[in-house]
C-alpha positions as semicolon CSV with decimal commas, in nm:
position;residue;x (nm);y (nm);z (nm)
1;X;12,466;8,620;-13,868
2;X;12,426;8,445;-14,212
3;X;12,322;8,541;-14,544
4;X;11,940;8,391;-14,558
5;X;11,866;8,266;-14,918
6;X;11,526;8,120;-15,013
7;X;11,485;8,080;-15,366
8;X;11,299;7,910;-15,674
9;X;11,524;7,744;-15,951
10;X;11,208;7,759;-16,197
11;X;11,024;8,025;-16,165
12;X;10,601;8,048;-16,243
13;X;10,302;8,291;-16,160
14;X;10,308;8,255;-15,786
15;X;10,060;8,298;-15,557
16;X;10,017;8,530;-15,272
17;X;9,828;8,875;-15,147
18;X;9,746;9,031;-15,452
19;X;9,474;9,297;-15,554
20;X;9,276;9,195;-15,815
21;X;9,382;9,444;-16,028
22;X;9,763;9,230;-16,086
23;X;9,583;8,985;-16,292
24;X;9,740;9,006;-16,660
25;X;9,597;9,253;-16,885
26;X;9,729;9,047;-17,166
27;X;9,870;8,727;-17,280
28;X;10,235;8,867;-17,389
29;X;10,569;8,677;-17,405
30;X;10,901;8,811;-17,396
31;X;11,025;8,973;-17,660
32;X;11,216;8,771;-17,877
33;X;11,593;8,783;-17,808
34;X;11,656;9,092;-17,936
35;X;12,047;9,121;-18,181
36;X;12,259;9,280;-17,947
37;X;12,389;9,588;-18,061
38;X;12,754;9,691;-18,106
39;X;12,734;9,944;-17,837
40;X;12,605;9,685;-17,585
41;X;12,906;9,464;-17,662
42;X;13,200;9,431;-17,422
43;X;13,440;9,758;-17,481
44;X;13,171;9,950;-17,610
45;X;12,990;10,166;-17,404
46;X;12,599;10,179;-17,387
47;X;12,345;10,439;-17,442
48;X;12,148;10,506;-17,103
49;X;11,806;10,624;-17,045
50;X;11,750;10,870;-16,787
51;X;11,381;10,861;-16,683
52;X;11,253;11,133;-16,482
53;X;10,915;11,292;-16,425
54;X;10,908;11,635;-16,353
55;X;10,646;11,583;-16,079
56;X;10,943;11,452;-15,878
57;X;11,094;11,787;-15,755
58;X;10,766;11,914;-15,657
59;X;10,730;11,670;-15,403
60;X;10,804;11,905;-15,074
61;X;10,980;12,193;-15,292
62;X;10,794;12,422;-15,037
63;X;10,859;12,390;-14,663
64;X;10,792;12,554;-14,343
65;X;11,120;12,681;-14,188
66;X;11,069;12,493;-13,917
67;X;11,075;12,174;-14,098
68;X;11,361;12,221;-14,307
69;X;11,636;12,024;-14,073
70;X;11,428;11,738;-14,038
71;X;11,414;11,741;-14,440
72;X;11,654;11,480;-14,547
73;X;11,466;11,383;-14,894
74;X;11,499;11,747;-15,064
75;X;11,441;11,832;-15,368
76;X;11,825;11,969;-15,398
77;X;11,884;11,569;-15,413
78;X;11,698;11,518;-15,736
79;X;11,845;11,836;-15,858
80;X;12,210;11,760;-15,809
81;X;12,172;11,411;-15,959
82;X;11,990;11,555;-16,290
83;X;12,283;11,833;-16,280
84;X;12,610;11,563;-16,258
85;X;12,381;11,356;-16,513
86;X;12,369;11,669;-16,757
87;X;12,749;11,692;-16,739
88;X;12,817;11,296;-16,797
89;X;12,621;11,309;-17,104
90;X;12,904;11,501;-17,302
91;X;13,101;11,134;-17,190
92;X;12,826;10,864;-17,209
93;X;12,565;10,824;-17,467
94;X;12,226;10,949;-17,232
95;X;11,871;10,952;-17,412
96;X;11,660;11,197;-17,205
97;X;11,328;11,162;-17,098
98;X;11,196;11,427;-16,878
99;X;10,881;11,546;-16,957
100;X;10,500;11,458;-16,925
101;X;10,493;11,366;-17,269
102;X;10,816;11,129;-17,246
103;X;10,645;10,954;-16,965
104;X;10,308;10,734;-16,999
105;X;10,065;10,806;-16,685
106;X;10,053;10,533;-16,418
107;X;9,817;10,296;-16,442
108;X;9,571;10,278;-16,150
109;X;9,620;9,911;-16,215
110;X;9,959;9,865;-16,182
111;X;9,946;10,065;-15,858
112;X;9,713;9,849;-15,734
113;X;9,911;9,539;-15,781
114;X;10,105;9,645;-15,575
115;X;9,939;9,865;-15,244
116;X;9,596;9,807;-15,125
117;X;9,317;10,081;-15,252
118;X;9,269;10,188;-14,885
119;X;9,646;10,255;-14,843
120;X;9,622;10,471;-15,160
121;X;9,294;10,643;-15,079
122;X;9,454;10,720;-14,718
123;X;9,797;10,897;-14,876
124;X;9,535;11,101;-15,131
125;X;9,253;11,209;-14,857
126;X;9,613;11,330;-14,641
127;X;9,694;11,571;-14,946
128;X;9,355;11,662;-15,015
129;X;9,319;11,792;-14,650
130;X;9,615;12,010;-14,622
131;X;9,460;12,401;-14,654
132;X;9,808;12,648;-14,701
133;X;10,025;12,566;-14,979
134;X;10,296;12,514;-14,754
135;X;10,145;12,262;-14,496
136;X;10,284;11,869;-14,448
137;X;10,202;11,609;-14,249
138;X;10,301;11,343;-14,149
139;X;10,222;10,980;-14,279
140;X;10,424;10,810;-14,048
141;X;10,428;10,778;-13,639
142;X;10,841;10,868;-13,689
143;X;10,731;11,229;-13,897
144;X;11,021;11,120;-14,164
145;X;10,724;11,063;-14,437
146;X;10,579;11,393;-14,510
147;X;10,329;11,492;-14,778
148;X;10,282;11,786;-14,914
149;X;10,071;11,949;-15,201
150;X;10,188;11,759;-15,515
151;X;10,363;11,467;-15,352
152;X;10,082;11,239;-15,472
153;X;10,177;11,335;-15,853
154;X;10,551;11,299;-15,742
155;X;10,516;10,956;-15,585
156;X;10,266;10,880;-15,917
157;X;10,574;11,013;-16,123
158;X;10,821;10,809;-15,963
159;X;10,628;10,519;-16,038
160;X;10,495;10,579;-16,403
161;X;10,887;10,638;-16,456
162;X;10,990;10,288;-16,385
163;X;10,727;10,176;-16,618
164;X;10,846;10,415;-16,881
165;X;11,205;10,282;-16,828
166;X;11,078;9,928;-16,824
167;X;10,877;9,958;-17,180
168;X;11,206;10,098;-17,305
169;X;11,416;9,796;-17,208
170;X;11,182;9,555;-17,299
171;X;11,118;9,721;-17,646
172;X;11,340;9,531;-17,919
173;X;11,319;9,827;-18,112
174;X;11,437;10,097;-17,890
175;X;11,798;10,144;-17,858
176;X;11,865;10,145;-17,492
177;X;11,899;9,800;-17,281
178;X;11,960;10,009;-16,967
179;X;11,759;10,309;-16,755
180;X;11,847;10,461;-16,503
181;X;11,544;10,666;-16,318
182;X;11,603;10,952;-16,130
183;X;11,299;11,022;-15,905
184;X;11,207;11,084;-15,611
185;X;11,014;11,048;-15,314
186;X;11,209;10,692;-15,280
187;X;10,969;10,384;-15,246
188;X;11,156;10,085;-15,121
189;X;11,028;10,125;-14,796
190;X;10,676;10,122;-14,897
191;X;10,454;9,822;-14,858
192;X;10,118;9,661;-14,940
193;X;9,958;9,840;-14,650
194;X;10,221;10,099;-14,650
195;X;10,387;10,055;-14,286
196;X;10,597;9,739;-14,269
197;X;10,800;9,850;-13,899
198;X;10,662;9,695;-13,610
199;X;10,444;9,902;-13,463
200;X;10,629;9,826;-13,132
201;X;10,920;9,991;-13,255
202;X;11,005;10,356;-13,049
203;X;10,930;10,624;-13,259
204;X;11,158;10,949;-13,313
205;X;11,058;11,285;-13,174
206;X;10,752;11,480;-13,361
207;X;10,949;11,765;-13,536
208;X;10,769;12,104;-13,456
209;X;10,516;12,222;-13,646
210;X;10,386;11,872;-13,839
211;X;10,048;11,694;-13,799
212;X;10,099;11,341;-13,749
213;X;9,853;11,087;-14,002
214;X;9,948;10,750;-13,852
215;X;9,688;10,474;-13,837
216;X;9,581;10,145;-14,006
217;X;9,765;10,259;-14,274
218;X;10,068;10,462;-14,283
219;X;10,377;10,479;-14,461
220;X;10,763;10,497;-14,378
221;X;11,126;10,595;-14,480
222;X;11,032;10,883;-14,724
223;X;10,853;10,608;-14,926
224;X;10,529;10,678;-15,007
225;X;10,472;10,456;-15,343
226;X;10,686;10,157;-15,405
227;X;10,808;10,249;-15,743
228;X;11,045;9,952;-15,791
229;X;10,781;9,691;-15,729
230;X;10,497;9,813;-15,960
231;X;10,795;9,779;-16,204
232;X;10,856;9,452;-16,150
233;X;10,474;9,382;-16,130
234;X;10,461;9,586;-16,488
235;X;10,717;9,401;-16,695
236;X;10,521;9,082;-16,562
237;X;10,218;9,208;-16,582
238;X;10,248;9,356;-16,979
239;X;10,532;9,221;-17,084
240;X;10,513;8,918;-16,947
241;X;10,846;8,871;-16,777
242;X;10,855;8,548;-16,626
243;X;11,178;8,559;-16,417
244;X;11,242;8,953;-16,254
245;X;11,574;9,023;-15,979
246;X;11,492;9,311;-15,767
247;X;11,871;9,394;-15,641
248;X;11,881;9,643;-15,332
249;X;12,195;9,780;-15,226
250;X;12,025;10,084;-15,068
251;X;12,200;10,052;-14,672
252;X;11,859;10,016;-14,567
253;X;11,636;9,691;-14,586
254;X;11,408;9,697;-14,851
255;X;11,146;9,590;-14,654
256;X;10,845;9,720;-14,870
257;X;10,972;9,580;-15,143
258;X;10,992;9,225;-14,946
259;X;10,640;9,277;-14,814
260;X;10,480;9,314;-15,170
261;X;10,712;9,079;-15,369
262;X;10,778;8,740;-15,136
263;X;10,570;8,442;-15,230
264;X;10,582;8,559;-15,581
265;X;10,788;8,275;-15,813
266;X;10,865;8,482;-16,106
267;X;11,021;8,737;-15,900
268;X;11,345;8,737;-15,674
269;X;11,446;8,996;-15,408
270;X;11,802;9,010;-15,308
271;X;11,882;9,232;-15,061
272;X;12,250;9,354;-14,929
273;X;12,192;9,600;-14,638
274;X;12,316;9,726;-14,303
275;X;12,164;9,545;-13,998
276;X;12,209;9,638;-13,577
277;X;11,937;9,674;-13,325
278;X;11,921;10,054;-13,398
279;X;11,984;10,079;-13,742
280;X;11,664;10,154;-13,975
281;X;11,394;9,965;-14,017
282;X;11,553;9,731;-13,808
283;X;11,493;9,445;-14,022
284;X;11,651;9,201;-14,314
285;X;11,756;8,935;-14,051
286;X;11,466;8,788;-14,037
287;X;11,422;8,379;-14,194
288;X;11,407;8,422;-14,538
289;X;11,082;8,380;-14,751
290;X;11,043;8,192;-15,079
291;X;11,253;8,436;-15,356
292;X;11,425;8,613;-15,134
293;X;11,809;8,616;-15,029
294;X;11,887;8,907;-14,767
295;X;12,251;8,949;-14,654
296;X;12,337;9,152;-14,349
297;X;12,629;9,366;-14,303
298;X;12,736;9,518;-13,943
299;X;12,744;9,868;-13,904
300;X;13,077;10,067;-14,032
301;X;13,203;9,752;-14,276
302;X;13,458;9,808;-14,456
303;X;13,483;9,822;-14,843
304;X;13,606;9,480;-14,896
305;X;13,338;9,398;-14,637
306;X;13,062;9,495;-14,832
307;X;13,146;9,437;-15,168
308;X;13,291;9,128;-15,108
309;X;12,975;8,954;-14,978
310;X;12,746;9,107;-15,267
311;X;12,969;8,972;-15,521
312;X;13,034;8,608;-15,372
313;X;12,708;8,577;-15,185
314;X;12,407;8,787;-15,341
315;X;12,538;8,782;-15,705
316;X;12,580;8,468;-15,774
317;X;12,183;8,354;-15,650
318;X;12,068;8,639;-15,879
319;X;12,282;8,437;-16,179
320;X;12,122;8,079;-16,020
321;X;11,791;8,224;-16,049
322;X;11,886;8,364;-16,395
323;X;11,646;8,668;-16,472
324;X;11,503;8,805;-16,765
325;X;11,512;9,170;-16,662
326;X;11,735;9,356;-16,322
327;X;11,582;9,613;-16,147
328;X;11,850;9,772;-15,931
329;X;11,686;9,963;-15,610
330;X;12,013;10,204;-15,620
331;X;12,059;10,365;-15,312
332;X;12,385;10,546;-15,213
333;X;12,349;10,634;-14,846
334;X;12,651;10,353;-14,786
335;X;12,846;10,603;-14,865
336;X;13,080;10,700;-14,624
337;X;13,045;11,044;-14,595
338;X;12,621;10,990;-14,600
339;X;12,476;11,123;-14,284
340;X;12,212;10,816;-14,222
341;X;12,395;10,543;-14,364
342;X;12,719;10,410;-14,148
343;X;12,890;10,237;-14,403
344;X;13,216;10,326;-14,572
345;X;13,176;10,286;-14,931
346;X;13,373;10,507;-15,188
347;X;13,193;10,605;-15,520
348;X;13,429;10,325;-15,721
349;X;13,283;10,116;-15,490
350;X;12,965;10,185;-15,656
351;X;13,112;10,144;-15,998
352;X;13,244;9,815;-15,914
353;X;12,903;9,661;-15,782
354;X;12,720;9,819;-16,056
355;X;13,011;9,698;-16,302
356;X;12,916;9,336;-16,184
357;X;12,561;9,389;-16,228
358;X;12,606;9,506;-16,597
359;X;12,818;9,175;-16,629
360;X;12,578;8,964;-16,493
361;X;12,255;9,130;-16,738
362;X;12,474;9,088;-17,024
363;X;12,505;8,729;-16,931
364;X;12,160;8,611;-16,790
365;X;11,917;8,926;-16,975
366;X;12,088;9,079;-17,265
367;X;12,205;9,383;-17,089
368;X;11,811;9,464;-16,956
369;X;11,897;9,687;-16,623
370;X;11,631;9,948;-16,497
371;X;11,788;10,155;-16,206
372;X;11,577;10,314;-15,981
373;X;11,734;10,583;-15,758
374;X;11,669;10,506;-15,356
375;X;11,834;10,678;-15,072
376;X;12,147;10,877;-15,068
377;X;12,138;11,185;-14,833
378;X;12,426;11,417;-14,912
379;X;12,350;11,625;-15,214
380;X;12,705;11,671;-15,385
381;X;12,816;11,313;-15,278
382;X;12,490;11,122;-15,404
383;X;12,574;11,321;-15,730
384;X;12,925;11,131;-15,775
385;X;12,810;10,859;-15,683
386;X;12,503;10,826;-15,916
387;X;12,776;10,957;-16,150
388;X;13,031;10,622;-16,130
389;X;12,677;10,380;-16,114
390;X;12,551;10,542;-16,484
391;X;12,889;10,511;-16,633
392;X;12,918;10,160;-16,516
393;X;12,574;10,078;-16,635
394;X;12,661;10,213;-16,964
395;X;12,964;9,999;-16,931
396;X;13,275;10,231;-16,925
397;X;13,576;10,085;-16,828
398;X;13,437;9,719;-16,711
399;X;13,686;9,541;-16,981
400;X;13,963;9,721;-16,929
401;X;13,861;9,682;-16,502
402;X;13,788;9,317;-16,549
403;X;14,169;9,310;-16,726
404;X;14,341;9,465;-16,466
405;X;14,145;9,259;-16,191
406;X;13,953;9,538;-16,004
407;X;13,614;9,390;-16,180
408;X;13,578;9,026;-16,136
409;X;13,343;8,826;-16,250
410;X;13,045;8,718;-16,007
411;X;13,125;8,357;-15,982
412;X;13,481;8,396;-15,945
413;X;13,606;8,154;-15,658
414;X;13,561;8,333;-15,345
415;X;13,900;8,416;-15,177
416;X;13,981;8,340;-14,844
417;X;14,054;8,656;-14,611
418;X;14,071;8,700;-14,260
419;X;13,837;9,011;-14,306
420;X;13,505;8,788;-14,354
421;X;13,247;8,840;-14,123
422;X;13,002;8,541;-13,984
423;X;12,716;8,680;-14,214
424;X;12,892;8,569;-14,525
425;X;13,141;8,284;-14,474
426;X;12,847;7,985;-14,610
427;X;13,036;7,796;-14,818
428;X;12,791;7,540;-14,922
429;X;12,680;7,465;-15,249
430;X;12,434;7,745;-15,360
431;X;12,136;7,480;-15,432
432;X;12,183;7,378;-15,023
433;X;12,113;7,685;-14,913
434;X;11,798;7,715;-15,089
435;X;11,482;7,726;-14,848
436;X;11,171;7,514;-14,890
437;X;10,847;7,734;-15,035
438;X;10,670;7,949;-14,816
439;X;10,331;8,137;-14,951
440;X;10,368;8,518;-14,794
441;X;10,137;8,571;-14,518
442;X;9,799;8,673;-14,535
């Protein structure tokens, strides 16, 4: 298995499936290079935003009892993240925003940019037909993708947070290069149409007591709404960002994400995720489309197996392709102790791959990161490791790290180890390894 890589050196407004709707709304350039302040500068640490709607914990907050162990995206997960957040912020500089008023409503164009108005109608008719107060069902044929009353708003929250936290970034004026978004349901999974998986692909057990919703259009993974996308499509679409990295270390494909974004010049999706014939969604090995580099790791990689390739191999396309603005799909379930992810990643693991993301913006963006919180399935453990990824994006440590040698720069020679694995041992010239241009399918 090899890292596929299929990227454009000079990004423009590409082409592809899109709704109307993603036409631009206005004819904006990028903010002029903004001065960089003295707390972005290297041993200073940077203030953070946290973005998070409070829609986001409603989404499932009441259950049946019969559905809570099949439950993995609680709302305890959101609430354990916010708590660990609430205790960093007597060590890192955090700017809160947390309420309706903090956060600017989605716009029913930027959703649309991004999922098809039938997909959208389908997930809103689903809510609107539930009767108790505690009844779900099911979007997906797997019954992992629930809705519930209020996980339209949630999924709507998610989304208008990224937005937020984009607006902030982009904004010259506002003190904070960097957001990170806590919210929840998760959306990387989410696609045009909403279901990406083959439909051929065996389907868990129905859990007891859930309706089941699957047809033309149904959704997967806990994703209902693919909230780092329509960012991406926003800070093209109103700020008009003309080169945006989508960087997914969530152990799971982003798949959605690929299915909405590829095709699309101004945008690059790079991808490092776990890959076996079993393992969820049981794709991300698949030829790589135009802007979009996908490296697969085997199941149960060690540290030094994952981070290794995501420095040498992912990293240093994102620099190639040399974005104006990261958005980091931060998931945590490879974590080793996370019960769906089969990986073996510490939480300074997570600070170090974050730590070379921060050095990376400060080099090709000014700093401009928008995290977006993905998977992670173990309450207290996604905490920590959210935790080390916010201090690292506000930049503790990474000088006195990069001094020491535990933080090395992303296009540090690669060094040659009897650990690497097939998938990442190309050592061709980046600009080889790019593929020709391929419009996304119909």
């Amino acid at each position: 298995m090899r890292a596929e890589v299929a990227v454009s050196r000079q990004p423009s407004v590409g082409s592809g499936r899109q709704n109307p709707s993603s036409a631009r709304k206005q004819s904006a350039t990028i903010p002029s290079p903004r001065t960089v302040p003295a707390s972005a500068q290297p041993g200073n640490m940077r203030r953070v935003a946290v973005v998070s709607h409070p829609d986001c914990l409603v989404h499932l907050s009441v259950v049946p009892f019969a559905m809570r162990e099949h439950l993995r995206d609680s709302p305890a997960r959101l609430n354990s993240v916010l708590q660990s957040l609430r205790e960093l912020g007597a060590k890192v500089p955090l700017s809160w925003f947390t309420t309706q008023e903090d956060i600017a409503p989605l716009k029913e164009s930027d959703l649309l940019a991004v999922h098809s108005s039938a997909y959208v109608q389908r997930c809103e008719q689903i809510e609107s037909a539930l009767a108790g107060p505690s009844d779900l069902m099911a979007l997906d044929s797997g019954a992992e993708t629930f809705i519930g009353h209020g996980s339209i708003n949630a999924a709507r929250g998610a989304a208008a947070s990224v937005c937020q936290a984009v607006d902030l970034v982009m904004d010259p004026n506002h003190e904070a290069s960097v957001a990170f978004c806590a919210v929840r349901p998760p959306g990387h999974h989410a696609g045009f149409e909403g279901e990406v998986v083959p439909k051929s692909v065996q389907s868990l057990p129905k859990p007891v007591g859930c309706k089941n919703a699957r047809g033309l259009h149904a959704g997967q993974g806990f994703c209902i709404f693919n909230s780092c996308a329509i960012g991406a499509q926003h800070a093209h679409d109103t700020w008009g960002v003309e080169r945006v990295a989508v960087i997914d270390f969530d152990v799971h494909h982003g798949n959605g994400t690929e299915d909405v974004l590829r095709g699309k010049e101004w945008v690059l999706c790079a991808s490092i995720h776990g890959v076996d014939h079993t393992f969820y969604p049981f794709s991300g090995l698949e030829k790589a489309a135009e802007g979009v580099v996908n490296v697969p790791i085997r199941k149960r990689s060690s540290s030094f197996q994952f981070v290794k390739p995501f420095r040498e191999v992912l990293l240093p396309v994102v620099r190639e392709f040399n974005p104006q603005l990261i958005i980091v799909a931060a998931g945590f379930d490879a974590h080793q102790d996370d019960p769906l992810g089969n990986q073996s990643l510490s939480y300074n693991d997570f600070f170090e791959m974050t730590s070379q993301i921060v050095l990376l913006a400060r080099e090709c963006c000014e700093g401009r990161i928008v995290s977006v919180l993905e998977g992670g399935y173990k309450s207290d453990d996604l905490a920590k490791c959210v935790t080390e990824h916010v201090k690292a994006l506000a930049g503790a440590q990474i000088d006195e790290h990069q001094t020491r040698g535990s933080v090395r720069p992303m296009y540090a020679q690669p060094e040659s180890s009897p650990e690497s694995s097939p998938e990442t041992s190309d050592e061709r010239p980046m600009s080889s390894r790019f593929g020709s241009k391929r419009p996304r399918d119909g």
